[in-house]
GUVEX-353289 format. One record per residue: x, y, z of N, C-alpha, C, O in turn. Coordinates in steps of 0.05 Angstrom, whole numbers, padded with zeros to 5 digits, always signed. Example, Ala and Ser with C-alpha at 12.3 -4.5 7.8 and 13.67 -1.06 7.14 Angstrom:
+00264-00114+00156+00246-00090+00156+00264-00066+00156+00285-00066+00169+00257-00045+00142+00273-00021+00143+00258+00001+00157+00268+00023+00161
This chain:
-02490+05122+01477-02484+05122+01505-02457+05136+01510-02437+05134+01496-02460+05149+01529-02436+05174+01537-02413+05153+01545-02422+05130+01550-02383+05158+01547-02359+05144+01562-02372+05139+01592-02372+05117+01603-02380+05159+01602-02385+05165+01621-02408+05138+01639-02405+05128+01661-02427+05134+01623-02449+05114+01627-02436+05095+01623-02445+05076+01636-02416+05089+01608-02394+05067+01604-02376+05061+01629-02361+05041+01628-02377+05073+01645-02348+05074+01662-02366+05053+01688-02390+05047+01691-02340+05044+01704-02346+05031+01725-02318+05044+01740-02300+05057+01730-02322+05035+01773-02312+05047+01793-02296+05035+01798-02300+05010+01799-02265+05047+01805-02250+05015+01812-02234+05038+01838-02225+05061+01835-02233+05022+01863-02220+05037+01890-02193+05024+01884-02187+05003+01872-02178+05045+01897-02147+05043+01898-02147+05045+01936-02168+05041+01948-02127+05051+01949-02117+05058+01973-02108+05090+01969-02094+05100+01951-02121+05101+01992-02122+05126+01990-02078+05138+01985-02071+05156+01971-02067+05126+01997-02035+05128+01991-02040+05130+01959-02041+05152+01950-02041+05110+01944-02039+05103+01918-02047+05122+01905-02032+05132+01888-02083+05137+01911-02096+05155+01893-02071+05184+01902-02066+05203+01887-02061+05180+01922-02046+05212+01929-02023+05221+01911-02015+05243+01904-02012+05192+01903-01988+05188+01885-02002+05190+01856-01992+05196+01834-02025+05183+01861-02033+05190+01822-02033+05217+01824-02013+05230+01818-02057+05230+01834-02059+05253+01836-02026+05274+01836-02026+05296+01823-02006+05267+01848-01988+05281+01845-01974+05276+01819-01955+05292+01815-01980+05255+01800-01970+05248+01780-01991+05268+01762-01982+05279+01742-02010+05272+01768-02029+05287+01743-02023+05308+01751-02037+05323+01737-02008+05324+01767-02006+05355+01777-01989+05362+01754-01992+05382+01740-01966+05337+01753-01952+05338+01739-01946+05335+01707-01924+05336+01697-01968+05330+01692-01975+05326+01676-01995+05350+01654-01993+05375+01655-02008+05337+01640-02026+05343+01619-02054+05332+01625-02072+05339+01610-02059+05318+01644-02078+05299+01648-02095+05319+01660-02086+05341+01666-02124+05310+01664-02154+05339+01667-02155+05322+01697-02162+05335+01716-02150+05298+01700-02159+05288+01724-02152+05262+01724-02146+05253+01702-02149+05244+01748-02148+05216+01766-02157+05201+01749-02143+05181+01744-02183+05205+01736-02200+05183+01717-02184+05181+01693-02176+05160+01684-02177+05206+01682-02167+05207+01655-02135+05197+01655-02122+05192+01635-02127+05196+01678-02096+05184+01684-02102+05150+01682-02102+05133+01664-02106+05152+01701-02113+05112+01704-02131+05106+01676-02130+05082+01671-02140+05114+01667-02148+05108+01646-02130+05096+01621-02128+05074+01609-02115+05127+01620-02092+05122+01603-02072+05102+01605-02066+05090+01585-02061+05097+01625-02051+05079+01637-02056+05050+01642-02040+05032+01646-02082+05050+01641-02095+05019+01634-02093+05010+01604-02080+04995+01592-02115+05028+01599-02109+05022+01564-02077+05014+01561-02073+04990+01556-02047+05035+01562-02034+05024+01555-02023+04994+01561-02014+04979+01543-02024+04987+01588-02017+04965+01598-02035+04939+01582-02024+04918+01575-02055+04944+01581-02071+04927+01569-02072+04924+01541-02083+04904+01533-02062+04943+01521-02054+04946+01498-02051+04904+01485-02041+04886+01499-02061+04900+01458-02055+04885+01456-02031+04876+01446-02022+04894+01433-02012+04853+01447-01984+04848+01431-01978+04859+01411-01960+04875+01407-01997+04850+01392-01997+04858+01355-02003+04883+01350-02000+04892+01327-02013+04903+01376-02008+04938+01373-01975+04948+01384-01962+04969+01380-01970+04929+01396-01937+04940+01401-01919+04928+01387-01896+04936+01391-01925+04898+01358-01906+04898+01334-01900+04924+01324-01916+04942+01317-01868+04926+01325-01865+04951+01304-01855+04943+01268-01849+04958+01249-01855+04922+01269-01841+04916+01242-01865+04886+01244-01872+04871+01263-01871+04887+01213-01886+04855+01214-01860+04835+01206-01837+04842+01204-01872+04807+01202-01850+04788+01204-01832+04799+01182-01809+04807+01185-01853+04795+01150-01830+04801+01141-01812+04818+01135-01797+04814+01116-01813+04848+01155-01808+04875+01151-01779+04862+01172-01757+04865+01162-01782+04851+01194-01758+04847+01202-01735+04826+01191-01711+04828+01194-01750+04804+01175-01733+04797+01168-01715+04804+01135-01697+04793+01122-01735+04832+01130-01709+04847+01116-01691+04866+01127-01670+04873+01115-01699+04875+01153-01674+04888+01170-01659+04869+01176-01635+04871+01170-01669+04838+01194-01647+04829+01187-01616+04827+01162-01592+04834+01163-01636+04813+01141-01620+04805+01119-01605+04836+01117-01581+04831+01122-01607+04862+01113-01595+04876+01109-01571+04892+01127-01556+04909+01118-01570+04882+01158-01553+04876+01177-01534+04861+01178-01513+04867+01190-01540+04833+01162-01522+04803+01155-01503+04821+01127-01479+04816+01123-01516+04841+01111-01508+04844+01093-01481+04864+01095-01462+04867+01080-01488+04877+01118-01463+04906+01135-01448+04888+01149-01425+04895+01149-01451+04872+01157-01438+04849+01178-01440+04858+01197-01418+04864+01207-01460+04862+01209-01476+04873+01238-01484+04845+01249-01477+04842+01272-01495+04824+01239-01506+04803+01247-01500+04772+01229-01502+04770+01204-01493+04749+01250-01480+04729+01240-01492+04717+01216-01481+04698+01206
């Protein structure tokens, strides 16, 4: 099944779509769909895709901060 057969319709206020659209002029984006798109996905992104260090990856930056005396 295509993205496309995947997709559903979602209305904005015509103000709102005028401000996307001028945001994709400005951009890299092919179109309105492929903007809000992008833009959802990121917002919707789950927590554990925006960890940048796992637990215990930070708590050796910690310990090695305590060790410069950067942190108490």
């Amino acid at each position: 099944m295509s993205k496309e057969q995947d997709s559903k319709a979602v209305y904005v206020s015509a103000d709102i779509y005028q401000k996307i659209q001028e945001r994709v002029e400005a951009t890299g984006f092919g179109s309105v769909d492929e903007y809000v798109a992008f833009v959802m996905e990121e917002v919707l992104k789950d927590e554990d895709e925006e960890e940048v260090f796992s637990k215990e990856e930070e708590e050796e930056v910690k310990k090695r901060l305590r060790a410069l005396g950067y942190l108490d």
